[in-house]
C-alpha positions as a Markdown table, in Angstrom:
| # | Residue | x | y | z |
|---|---|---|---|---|
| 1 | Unk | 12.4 | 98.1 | -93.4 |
| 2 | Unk | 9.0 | 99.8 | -93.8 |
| 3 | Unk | 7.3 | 101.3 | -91.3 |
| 4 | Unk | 3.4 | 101.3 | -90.8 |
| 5 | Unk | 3.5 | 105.1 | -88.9 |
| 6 | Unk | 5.8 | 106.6 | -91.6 |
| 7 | Unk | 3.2 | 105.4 | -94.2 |
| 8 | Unk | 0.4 | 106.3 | -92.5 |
| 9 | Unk | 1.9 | 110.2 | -91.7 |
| 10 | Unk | 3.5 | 110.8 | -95.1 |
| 11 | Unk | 0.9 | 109.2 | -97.1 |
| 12 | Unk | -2.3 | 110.0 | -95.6 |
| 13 | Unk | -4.4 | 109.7 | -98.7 |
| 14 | Unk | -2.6 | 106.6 | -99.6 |
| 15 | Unk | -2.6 | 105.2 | -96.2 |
| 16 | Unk | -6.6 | 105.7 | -96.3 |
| 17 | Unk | -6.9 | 103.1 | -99.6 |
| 18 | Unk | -4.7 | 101.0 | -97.7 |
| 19 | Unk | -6.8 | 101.0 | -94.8 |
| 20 | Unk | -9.8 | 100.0 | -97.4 |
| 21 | Unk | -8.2 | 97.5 | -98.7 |
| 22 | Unk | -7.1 | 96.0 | -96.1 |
| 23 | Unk | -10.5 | 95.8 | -94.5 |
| 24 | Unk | -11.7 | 94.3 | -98.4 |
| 25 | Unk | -8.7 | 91.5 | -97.7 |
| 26 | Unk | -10.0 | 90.8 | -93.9 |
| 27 | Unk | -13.7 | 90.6 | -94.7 |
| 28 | Unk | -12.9 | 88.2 | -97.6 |
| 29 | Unk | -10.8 | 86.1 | -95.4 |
| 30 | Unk | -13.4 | 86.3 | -92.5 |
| 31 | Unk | -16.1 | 84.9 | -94.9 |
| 32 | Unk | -13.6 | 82.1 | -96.4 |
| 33 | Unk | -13.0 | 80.9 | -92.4 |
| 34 | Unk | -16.9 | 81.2 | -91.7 |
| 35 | Unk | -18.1 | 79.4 | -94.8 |
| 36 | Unk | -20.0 | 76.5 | -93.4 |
| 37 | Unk | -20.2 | 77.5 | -90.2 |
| 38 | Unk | -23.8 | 78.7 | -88.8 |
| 39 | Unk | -25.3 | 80.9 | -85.7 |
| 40 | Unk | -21.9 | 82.9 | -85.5 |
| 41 | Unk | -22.0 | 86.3 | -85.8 |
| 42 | Unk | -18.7 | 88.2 | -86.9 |
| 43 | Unk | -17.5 | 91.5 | -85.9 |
| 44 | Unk | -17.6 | 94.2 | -88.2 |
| 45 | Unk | -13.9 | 95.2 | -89.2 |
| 46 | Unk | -13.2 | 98.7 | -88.1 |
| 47 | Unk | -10.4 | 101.1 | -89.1 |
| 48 | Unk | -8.9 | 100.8 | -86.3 |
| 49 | Unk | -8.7 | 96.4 | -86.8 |
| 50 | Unk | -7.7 | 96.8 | -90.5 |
| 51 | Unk | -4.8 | 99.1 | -88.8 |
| 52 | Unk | -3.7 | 96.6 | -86.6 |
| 53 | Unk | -4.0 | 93.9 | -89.4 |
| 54 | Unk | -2.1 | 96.4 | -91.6 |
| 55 | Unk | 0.9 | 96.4 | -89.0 |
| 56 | Unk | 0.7 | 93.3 | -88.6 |
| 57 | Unk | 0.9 | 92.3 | -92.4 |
| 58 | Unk | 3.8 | 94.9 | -92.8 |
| 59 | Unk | 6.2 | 93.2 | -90.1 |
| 60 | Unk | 5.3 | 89.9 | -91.2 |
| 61 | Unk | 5.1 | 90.0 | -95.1 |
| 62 | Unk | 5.2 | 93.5 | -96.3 |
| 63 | Unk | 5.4 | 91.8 | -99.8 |
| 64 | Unk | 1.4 | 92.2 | -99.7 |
| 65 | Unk | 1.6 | 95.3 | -100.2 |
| 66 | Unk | 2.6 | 94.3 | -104.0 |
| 67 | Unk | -1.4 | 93.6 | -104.0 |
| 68 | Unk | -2.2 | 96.4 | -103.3 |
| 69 | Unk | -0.1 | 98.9 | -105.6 |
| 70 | Unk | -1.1 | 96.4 | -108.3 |
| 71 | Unk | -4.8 | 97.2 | -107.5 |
| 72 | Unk | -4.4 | 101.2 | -107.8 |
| 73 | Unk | -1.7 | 101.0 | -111.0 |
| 74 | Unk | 1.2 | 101.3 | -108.8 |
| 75 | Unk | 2.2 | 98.0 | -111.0 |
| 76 | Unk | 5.9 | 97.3 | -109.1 |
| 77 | Unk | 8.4 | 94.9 | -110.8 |
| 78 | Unk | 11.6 | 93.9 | -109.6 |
| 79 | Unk | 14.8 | 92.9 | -111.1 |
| 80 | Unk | 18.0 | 91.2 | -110.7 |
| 81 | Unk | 20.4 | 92.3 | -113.8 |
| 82 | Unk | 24.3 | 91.4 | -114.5 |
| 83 | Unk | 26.7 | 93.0 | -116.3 |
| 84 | Unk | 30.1 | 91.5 | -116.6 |
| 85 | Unk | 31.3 | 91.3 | -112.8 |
| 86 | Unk | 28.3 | 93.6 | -111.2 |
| 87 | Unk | 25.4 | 92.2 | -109.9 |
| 88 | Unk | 22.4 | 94.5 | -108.8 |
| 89 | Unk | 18.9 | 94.9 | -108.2 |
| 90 | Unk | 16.3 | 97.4 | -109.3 |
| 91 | Unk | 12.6 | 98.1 | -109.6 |
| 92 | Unk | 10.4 | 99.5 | -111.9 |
| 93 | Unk | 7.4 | 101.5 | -111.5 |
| 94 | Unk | 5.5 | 104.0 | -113.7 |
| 95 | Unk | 6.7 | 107.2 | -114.0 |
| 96 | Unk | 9.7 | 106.2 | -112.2 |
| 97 | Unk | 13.1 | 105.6 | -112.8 |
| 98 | Unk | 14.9 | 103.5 | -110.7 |
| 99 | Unk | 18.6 | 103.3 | -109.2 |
| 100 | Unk | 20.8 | 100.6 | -108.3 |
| 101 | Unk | 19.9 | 98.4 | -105.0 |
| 102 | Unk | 22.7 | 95.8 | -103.5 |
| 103 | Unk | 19.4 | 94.1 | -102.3 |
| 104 | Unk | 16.3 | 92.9 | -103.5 |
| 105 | Unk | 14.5 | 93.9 | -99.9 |
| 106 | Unk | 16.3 | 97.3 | -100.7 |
| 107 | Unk | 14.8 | 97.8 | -104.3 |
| 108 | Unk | 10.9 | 96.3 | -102.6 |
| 109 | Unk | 11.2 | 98.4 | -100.3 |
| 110 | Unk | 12.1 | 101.5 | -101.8 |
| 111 | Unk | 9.7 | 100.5 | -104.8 |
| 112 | Unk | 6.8 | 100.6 | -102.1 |
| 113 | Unk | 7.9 | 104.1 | -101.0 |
| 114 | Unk | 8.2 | 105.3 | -103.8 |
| 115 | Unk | 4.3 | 103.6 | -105.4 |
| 116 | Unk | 3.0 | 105.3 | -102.1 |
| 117 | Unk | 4.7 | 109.2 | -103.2 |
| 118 | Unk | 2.9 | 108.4 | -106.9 |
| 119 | Unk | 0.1 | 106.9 | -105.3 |
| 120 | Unk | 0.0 | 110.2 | -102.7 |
| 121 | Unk | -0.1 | 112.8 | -105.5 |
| 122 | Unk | -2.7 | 111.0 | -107.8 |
């Protein structure tokens, strides 16, 4: 599974976009919810609420995070192949060359790592 704190201490430039982005995702969804409605003042989304949303979003749909290496050219595509009895997935990522996963959460997940390393040394 991924894990927000490993992200955030190997990754730190990466885990800073993220942090950006996922305020970006929250302010558009505030302003989608508050559309309409008047004399309601919002709170501004701070680091430290876009970090909690971004834990959040990992243990509950970590396949978000698709979004956002899509956004910064970390372009992630997964894929189930067969050949003759063997079944297997893999991922494919820029720069990257992928190995076999039993899995598909094992290839996501390890295709999000490894966007984050790329993404990291950018």
């Amino acid at each position: 599974m991924l894990n927000f704190k490993e992200i955030k201490e190997k990754y730190p430039k990466s885990f800073k976009l993220l942090t950006e982005w996922t305020k970006e995702t929250l302010l558009s969804f505030q302003r989608m919810i508050m559309s309409g409605v008047k004399d309601v003042e919002m709170p501004e989304i701070t680091d430290e609420m876009a970090e909690k949303a971004l834990d959040g979003f990992i243990k509950v749909n970590y396949r978000l995070l698709f979004d956002f290496c899509d956004k910064n050219g970390q372009q992630i595509s997964i894929t189930f192949n067969q050949v003759e009895s063997e079944e297997y997935w893999e991922f494919g990522l820029p720069n990257y060359e992928s190995k076999e996963y039993k899995t598909r959460i094992e290839a996501e997940i390890d295709g999000i790592n490894k966007a984050f390393e790329q993404l990291e040394k950018q």
